[in-house]
PAPA-940210 format. One record per residue (C-alpha): residue number from 1; x, y, z. Coordinates in steps of 0.5 Angstrom, whole numbers. Layout:
N
<domar resi="NUM" x="X" y="Y" z="Z"/>
...
END
This chain:
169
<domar resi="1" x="0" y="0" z="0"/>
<domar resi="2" x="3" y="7" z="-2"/>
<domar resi="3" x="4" y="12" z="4"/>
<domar resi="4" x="2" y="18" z="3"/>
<domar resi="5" x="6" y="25" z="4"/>
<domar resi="6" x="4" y="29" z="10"/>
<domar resi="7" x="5" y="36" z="6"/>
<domar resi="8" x="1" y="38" z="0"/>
<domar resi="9" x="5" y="39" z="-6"/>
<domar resi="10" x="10" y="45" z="-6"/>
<domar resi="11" x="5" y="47" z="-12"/>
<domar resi="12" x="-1" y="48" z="-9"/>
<domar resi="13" x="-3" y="53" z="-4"/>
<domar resi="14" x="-10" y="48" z="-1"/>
<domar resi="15" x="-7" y="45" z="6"/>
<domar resi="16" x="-13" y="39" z="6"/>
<domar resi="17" x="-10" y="36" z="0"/>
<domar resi="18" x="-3" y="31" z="-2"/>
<domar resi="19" x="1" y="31" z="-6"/>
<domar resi="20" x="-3" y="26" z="-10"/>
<domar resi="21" x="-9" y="31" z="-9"/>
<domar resi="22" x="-12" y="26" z="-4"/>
<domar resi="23" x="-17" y="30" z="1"/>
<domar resi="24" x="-13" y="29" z="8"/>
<domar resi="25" x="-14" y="32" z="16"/>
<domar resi="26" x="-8" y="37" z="16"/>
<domar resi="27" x="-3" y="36" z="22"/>
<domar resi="28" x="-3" y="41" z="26"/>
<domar resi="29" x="2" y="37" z="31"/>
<domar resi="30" x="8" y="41" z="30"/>
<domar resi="31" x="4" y="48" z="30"/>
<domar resi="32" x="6" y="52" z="37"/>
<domar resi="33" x="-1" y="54" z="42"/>
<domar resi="34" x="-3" y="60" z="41"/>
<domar resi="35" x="-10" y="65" z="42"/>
<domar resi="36" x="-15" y="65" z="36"/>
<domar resi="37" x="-20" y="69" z="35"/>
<domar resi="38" x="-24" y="69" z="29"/>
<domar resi="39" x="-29" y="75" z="28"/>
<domar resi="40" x="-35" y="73" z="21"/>
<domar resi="41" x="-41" y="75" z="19"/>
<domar resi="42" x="-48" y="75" z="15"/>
<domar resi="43" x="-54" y="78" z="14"/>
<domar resi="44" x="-62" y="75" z="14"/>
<domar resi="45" x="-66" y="80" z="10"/>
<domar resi="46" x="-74" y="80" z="11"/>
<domar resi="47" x="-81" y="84" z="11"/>
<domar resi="48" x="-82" y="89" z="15"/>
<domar resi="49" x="-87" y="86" z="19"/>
<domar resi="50" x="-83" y="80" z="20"/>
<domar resi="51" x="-77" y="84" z="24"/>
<domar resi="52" x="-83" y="87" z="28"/>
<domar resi="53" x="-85" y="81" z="30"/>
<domar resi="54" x="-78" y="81" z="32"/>
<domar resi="55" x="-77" y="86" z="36"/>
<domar resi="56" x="-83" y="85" z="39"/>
<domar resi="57" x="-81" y="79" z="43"/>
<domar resi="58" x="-88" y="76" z="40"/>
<domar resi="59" x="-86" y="70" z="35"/>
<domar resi="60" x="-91" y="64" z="36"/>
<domar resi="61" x="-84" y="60" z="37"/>
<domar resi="62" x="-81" y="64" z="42"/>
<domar resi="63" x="-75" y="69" z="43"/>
<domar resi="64" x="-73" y="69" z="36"/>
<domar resi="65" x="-66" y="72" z="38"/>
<domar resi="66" x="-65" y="68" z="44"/>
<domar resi="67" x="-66" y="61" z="40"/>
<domar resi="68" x="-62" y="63" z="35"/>
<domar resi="69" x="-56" y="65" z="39"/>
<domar resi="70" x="-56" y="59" z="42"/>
<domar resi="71" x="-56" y="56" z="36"/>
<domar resi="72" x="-50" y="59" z="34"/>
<domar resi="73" x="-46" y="58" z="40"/>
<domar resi="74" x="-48" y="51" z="39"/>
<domar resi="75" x="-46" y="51" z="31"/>
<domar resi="76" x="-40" y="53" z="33"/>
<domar resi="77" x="-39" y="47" z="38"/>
<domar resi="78" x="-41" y="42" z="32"/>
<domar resi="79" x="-37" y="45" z="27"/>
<domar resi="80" x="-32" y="38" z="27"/>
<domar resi="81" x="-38" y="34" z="26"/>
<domar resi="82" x="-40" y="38" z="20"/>
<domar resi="83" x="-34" y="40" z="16"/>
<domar resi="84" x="-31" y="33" z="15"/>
<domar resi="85" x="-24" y="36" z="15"/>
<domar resi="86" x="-24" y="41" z="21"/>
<domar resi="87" x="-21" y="39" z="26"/>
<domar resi="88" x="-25" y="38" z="34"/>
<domar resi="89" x="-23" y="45" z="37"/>
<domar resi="90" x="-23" y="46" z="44"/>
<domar resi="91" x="-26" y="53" z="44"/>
<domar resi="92" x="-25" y="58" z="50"/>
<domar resi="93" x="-30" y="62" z="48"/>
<domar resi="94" x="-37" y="64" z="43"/>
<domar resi="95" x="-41" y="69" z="43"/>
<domar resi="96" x="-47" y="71" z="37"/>
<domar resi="97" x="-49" y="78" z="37"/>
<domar resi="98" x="-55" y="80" z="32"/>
<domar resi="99" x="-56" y="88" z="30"/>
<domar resi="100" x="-63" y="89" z="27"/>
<domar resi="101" x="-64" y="94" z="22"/>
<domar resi="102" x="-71" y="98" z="20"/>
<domar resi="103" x="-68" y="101" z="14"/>
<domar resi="104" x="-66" y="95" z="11"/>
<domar resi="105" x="-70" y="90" z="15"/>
<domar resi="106" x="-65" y="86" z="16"/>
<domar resi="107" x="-61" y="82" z="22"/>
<domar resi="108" x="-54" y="83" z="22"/>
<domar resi="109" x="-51" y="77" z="26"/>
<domar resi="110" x="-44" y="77" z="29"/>
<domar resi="111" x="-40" y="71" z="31"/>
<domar resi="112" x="-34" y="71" z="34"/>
<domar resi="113" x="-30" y="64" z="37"/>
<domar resi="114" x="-24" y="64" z="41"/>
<domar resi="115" x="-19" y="57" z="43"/>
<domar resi="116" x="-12" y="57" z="45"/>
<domar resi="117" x="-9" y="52" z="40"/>
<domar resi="118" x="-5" y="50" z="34"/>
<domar resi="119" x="-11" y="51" z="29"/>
<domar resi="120" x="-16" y="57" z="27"/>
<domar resi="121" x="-23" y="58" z="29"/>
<domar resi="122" x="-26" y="61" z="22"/>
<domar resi="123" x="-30" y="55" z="20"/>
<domar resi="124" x="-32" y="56" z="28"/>
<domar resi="125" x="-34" y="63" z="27"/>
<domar resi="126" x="-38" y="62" z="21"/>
<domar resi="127" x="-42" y="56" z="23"/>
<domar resi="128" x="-44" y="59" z="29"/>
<domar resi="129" x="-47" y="65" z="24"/>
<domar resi="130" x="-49" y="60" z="19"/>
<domar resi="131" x="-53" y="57" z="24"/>
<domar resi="132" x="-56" y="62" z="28"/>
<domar resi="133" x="-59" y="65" z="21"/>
<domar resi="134" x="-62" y="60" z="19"/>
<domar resi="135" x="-64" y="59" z="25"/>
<domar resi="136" x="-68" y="66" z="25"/>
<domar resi="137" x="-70" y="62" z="18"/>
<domar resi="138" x="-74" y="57" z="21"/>
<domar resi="139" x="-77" y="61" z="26"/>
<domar resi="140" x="-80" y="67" z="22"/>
<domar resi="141" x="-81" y="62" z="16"/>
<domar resi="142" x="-88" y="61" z="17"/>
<domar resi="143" x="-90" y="68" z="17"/>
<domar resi="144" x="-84" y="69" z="12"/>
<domar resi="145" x="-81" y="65" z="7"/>
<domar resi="146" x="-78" y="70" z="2"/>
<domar resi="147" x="-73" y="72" z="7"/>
<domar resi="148" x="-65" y="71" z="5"/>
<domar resi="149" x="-59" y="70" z="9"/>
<domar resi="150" x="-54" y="73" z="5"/>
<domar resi="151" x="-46" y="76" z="6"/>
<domar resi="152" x="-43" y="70" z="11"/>
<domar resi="153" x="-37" y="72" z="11"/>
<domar resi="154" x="-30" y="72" z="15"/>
<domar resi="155" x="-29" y="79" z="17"/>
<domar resi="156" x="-23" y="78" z="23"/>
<domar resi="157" x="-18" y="73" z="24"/>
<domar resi="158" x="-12" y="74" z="30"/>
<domar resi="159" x="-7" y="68" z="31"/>
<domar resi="160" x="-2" y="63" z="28"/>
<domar resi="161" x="3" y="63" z="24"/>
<domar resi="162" x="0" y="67" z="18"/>
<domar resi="163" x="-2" y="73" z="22"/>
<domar resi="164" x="-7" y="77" z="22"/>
<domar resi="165" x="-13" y="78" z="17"/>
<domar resi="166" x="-18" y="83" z="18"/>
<domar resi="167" x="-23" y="83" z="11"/>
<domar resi="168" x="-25" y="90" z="7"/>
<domar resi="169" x="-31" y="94" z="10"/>
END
């Protein structure tokens, strides 16, 4: 049986594959510990009357908001078990926050996921904002199934050897 290479090919930037371009965990073990945290973000647009519903507090399935950033705190927890190349994270920290806004009738969600350790938590971040607006979706559908989840996105990262990234506004 061939053994395979640890390393991607020296040509290619995409860490989860071989030199035979087979799809691999990549090994984190030589990596040093340290503080990371990863900042992403994403919107859900709706009717007007949806959002009030809302800030109401009033949605037939409870609190929309409150359900949905336990959702999110609980994606970020399950990203291991979703991406099948992620690696299982002890995360240190997971907070989901929501902006709503009447002009554009939206919700903002912003989620951050913080670990000391030898690899990144951006794919934590974006399940926790992934799932806390989907969660929003499941909680309002019945009163609006035009809304869209929109501009997921990785805004922020701190930590590792590649340093830090902070997207364009």
């Amino acid at each position: 049986m061939p053994t395979m290479p640890d390393t991607p090919s020296a040509s290619s930037p995409l860490t989860h594959f071989d030199a035979q371009g087979q799809a691999h965990m990549v090994d984190v073990s030589a990596k040093a510990s340290t503080h990371r945290v990863a900042v992403a973000e994403g919107h859900i647009t709706m009717e007007p009357a949806t959002l009030a519903l809302i800030q109401s507090g009033n949605a037939k399935k409870g609190d929309v908001l409150g359900i949905a950033r336990i959702a999110g705190i609980q994606g970020a927890k399950r990203t291991s078990d979703l991406i099948p190349l992620c690696h299982p994270i002890a995360l240190t920290r997971v907070a989901v926050e929501f902006e709503m806004d009447e002009g554009s009738s939206s919700v903002l969600c912003r989620a951050t996921a913080e670990c000391t350790g030898q690899t990144g938590v951006e794919m934590e971040a974006l399940t926790a904002c992934s799932v806390a607006l989907l969660t929003i979706y499941d909680m309002c559908k019945a009163v609006d199934r035009e809304m869209t989840v929109s501009g997921l996105r990785l805004m922020e990262k701190r930590g590792g050897k590649s340093g830090p990234f902070e997207a364009e506004r």
